[in-house]
C-alpha positions in Angstrom: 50.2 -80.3 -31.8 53.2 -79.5 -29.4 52.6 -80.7 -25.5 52.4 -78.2 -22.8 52.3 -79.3 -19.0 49.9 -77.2 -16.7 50.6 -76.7 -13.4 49.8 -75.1 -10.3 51.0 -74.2 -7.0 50.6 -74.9 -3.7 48.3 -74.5 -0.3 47.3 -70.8 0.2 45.5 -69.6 3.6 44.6 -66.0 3.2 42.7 -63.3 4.9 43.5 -60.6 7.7 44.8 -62.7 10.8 45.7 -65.2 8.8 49.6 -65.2 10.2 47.7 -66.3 13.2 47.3 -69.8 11.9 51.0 -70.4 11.8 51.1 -72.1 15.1 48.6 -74.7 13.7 50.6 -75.0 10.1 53.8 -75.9 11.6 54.0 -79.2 12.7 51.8 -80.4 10.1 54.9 -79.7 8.1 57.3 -81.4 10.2 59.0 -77.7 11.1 60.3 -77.3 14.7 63.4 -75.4 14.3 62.2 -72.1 11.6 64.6 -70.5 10.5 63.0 -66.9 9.4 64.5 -65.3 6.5 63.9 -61.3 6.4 65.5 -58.4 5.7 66.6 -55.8 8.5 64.0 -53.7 8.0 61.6 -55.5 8.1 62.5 -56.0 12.2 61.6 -53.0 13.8 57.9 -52.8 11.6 54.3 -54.0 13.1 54.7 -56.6 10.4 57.5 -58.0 12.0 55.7 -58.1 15.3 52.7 -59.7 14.1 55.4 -62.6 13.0 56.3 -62.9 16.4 53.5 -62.9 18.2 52.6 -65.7 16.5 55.4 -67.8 16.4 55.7 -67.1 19.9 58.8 -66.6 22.6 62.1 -68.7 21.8 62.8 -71.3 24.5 60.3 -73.2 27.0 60.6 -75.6 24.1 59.9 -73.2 21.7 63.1 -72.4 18.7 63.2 -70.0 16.1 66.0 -67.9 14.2 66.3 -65.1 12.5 68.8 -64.0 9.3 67.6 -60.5 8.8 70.6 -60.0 5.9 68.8 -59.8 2.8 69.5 -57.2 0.4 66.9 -55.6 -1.6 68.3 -57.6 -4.9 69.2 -60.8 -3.3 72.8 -61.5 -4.0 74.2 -64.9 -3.6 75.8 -64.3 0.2 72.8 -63.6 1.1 71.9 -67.4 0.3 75.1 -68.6 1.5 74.6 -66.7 5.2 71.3 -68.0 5.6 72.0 -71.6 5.0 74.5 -71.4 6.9 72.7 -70.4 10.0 70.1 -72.9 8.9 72.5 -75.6 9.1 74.4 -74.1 12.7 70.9 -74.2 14.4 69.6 -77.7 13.4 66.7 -75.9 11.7 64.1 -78.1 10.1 62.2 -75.7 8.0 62.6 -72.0 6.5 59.9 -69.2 6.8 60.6 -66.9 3.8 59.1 -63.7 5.4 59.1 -60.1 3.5 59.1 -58.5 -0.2 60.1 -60.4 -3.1 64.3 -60.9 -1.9 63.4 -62.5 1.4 61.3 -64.7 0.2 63.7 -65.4 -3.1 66.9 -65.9 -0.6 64.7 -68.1 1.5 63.7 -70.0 -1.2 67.7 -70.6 -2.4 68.8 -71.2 1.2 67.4 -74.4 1.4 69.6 -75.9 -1.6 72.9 -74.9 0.2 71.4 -76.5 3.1 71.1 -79.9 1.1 74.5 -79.8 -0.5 76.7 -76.7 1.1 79.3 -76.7 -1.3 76.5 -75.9 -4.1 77.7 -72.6 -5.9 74.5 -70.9 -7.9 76.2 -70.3 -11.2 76.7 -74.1 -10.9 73.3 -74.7 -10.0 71.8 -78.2 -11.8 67.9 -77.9 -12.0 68.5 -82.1 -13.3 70.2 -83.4 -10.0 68.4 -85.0 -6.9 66.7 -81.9 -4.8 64.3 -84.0 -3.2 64.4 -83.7 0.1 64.9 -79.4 1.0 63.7 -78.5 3.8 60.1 -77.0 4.1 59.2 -73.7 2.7 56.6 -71.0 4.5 56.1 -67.9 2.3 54.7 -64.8 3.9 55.0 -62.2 1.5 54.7 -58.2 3.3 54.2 -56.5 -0.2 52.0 -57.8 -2.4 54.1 -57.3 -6.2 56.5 -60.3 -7.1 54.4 -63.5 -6.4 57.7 -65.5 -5.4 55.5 -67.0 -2.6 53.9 -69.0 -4.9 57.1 -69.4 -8.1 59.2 -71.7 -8.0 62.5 -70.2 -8.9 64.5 -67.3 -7.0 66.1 -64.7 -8.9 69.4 -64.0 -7.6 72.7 -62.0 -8.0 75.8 -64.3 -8.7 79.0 -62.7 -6.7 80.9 -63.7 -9.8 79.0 -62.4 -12.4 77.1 -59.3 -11.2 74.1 -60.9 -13.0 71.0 -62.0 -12.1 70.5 -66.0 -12.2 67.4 -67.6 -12.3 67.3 -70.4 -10.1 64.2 -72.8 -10.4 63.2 -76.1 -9.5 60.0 -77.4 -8.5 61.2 -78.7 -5.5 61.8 -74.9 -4.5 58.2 -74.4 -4.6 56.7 -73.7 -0.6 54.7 -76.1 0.7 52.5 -73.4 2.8 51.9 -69.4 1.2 49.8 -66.9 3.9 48.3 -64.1 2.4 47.6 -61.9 5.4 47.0 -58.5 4.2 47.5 -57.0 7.6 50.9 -57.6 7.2 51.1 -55.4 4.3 49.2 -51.8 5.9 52.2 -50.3 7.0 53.6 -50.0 3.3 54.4 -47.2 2.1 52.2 -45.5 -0.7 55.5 -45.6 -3.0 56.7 -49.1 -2.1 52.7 -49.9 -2.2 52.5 -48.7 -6.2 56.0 -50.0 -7.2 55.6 -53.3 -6.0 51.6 -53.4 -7.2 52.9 -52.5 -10.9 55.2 -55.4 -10.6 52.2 -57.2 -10.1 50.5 -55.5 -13.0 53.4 -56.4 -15.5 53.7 -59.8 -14.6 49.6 -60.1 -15.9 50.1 -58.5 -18.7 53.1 -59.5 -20.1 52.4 -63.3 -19.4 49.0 -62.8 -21.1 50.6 -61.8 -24.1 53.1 -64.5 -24.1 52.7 -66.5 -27.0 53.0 -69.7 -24.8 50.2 -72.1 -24.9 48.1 -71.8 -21.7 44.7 -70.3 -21.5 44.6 -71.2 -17.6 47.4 -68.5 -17.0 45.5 -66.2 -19.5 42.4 -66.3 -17.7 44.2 -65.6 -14.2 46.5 -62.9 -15.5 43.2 -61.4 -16.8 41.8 -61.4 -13.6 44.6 -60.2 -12.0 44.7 -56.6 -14.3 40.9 -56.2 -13.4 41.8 -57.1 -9.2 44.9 -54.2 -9.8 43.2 -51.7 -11.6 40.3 -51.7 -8.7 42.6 -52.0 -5.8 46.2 -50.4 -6.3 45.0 -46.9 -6.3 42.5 -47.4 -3.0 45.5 -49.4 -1.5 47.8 -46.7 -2.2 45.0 -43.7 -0.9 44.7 -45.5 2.1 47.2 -48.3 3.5 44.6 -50.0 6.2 42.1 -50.7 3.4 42.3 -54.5 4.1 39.5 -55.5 0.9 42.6 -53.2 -1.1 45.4 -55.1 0.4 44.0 -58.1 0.1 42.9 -57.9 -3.3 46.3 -56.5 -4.5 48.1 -59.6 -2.3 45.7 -62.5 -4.5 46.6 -60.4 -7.5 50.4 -60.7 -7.1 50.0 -64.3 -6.5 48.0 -64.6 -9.9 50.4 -62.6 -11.8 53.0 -65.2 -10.6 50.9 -68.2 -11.6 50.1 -66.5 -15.1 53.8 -65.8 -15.7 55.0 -69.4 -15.2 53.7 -69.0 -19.1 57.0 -66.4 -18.7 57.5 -63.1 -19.5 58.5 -60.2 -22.1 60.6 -58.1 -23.5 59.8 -55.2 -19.9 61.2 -57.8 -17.6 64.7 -57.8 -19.9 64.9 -54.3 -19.4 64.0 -54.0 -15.8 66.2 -56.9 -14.5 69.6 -55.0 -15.3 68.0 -51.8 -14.2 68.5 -53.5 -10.5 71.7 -55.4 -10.6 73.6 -52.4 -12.6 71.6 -49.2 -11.5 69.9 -50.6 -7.8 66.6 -49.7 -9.2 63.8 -51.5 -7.2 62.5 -53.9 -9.8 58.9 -52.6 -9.4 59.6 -49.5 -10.3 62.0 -50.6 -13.0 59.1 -52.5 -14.9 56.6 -49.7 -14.1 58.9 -47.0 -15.8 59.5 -48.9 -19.2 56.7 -51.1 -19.2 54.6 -48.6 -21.5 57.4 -48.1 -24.0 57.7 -51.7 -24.4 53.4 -52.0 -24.6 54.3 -49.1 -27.6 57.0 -51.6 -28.9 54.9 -54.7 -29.4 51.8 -52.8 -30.5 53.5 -51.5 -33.6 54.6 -54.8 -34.5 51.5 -57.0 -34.0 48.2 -54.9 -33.5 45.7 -55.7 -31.2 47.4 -57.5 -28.2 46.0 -55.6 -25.6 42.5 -55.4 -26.9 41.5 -58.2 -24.3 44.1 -56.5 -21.4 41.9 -53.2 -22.5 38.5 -55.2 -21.4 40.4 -56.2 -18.0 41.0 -52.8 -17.8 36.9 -52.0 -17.8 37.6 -50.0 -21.2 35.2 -50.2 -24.1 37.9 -51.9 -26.3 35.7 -54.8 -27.9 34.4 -52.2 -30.8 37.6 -50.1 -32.1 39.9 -52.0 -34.8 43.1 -53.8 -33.1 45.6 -50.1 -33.5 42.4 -48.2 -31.8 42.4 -51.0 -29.2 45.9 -51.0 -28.4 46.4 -47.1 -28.0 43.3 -47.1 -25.3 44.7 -50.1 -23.3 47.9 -48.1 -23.5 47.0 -44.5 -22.8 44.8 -46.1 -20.1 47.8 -47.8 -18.4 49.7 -45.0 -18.9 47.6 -42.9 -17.1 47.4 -44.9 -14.3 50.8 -45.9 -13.5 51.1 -41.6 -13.6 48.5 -41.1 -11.3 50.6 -43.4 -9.0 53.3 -41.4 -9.3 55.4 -43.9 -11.5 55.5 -41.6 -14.8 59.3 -40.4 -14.1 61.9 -41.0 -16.3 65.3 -43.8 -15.8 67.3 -40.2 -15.5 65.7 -39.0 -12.2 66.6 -42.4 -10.6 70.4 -41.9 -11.6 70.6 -43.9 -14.7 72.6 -42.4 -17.0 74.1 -42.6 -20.8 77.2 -44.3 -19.5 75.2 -47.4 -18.3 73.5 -47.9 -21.5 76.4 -50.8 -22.5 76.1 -52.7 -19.4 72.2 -52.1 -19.4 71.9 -53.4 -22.9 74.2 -56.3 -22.8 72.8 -57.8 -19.5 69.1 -57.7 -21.3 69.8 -59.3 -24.0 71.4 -61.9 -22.3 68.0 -62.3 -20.3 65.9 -65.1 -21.7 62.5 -63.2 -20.4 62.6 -61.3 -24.3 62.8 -64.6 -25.6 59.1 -65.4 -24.8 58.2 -61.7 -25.8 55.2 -61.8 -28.3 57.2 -60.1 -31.2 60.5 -60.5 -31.6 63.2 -58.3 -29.8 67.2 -57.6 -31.4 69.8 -55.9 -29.1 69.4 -52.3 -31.0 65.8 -52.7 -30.1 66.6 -53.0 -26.6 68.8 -49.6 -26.9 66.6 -47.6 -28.6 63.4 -49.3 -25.5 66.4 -47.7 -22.7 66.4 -44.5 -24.7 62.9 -43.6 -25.0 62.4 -44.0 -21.4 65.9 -42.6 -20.4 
């Protein structure tokens, strides 16, 4: 029997007003000096304001700082900026604050901090990173679970890849789940980022990885999303909604530290090639690549099918499967995430860059059936 290490992350203080507590959380980290990580628009939002209310006015020996550069797919200045402020201010901790880049770049900052002449694509998960600086994540959409991962997903200058950058000792050492902070999304931004969520449960459940921990949470997490992502979509101050969807992302990240599937190699280059949010990158293939594995090994989503509420404990495994799928097909549609790559701007003439950079990505390696690169053409295709 092979050996598999469980694990699981860290302290988590959620509820509405829970940003509130951050004044208390602080200096039982040793932070000071936060340096707060965000993207620009995140500054003029409610969200935003809620952040600073709590942390209070700089000076009268309070100090905080702001890098509000992120870019909605993190590239590696990005990282480089913010530890560099880090460093110029003498800060003694990071707040990752925002969607999924924030909190990513935040995450990365604190290795250039540590060792400035670090370059990502050079990045040695082996060395000495003992020692960062202490993490906060306060995630304002509730879709990636990076608050609770411990890797950041980044765009190498170089390259014009995505790297994945992990390390437990990236891992934050405080997550608030405030779903306050999350009413003012959008209903779009609100779906895309909850079928990120979504995809993360299901493709991590159907990993063939040994871990029936993260099966039973990514379970869970299908069943939270199905009840919640519509009513948090309807109505954006629904704070049972919110919340719900924010604990879901979180699971989906737990679950997926199994890893992922063959959706997540076709959405990844879908951002760093065609800017597609990733959320809506996984939502608009992740039925053709359900389809995909289906064909090949019936009966996979029979138990994502129960999650789902559906009857699918008493069909045979290809009845199963074409429920769970209609099913999630019909609900990602009645989100309004049933479009096609084409009315996004992707077009034939990406298809080489598109299909090279996914089979380069290691997330189809962990898919449950096995993927080849004309597979991953004809996936872009179909949903072209």
């Amino acid at each position: 029997m092979n050996l598999t290490t469980f694990s699981f992350p860290t302290r988590t203080v959620f509820g509405a007003g829970a940003v509130r507590e951050l004044p208390a959380q602080l200096p039982r980290l040793g932070i000071a000096r936060p340096l707060v990580v965000t993207d620009r628009g995140l500054l003029n939002t409610g969200a935003f304001q809620m952040l600073k209310q709590a942390l209070g006015p700089t000076g009268e020996g309070t100090a905080w700082f702001v890098y509000s550069g992120v870019h909605p797919n993190p590239i590696e200045q990005d990282v480089t900026e913010a530890a560099e402020l880090c460093r110029r201010h003498g800060c003694d901790g990071v707040i990752a604050f925002g969607g999924g880049s924030p909190l990513d770049a935040g995450k990365a900052a604190r290795l250039l901090v540590k060792k400035p002449d670090l370059k990502l694509a050079d990045f040695d998960w082996t060395a000495d990173w003992s020692g960062l600086a202490p993490l906060v994540a306060i995630p304002t959409t509730a879709g990636t679970g990076s608050e609770v991962g411990r890797s950041s997903v980044i765009t190498l200058a170089a390259t014009n890849r995505k790297k994945v950058v992990f390390h437990p000792e990236l891992l934050a050492k405080l997550v608030i789940l405030d779903p306050e902070l999350t009413r003012d999304l959008p209903p779009k931004l609100t779906a895309a980022t909850g079928a990120d969520a979504l995809t993360h449960c299901i493709e991590s459940f159907t990993c063939p990885v040994f871990h029936p921990m993260c099966d039973g949470i990514a379970l869970e997490g299908i069943r939270l999303i199905i009840g919640a992502l519509p009513a948090a979509c309807r109505n954006g101050a629904d704070l049972e909604a919110r919340g719900h969807m924010l604990v879901a992302a979180a699971m989906g990240a737990v679950a997926f530290q199994k890893d992922l599937g063959v959706v997540h190699s076709l959405a990844h280059p879908l951002s760093t090639v065609c800017g597609l949010h990733h959320g809506l990158a996984n939502a608009l293939c992740l039925v053709a690549g359900m389809n995909f594995c289906a064909a090949r090994k019936p009966g996979i989503y029979r138990r994502v099918g129960v999650a789902c509420g559906l009857d699918a404990l008493r069909c045979d495994d290809a009845e199963a499967d074409r429920r769970t799928i209609s099913f999630i097909a019909q609900f990602l549609a009645g989100l309004g995430l049933n479009t096609k790559l084409r009315e996004h701007g992707v077009t034939p003439a990406h298809l080489d860059a598109l299909v090279a950079q996914a089979w380069d990505d290691p997330c189809h390696r962990t898919n449950v059936v096995p993927v080849t690169r004309d597979d991953l053409l004809q996936l872009y295709l179909q949903v072209l």
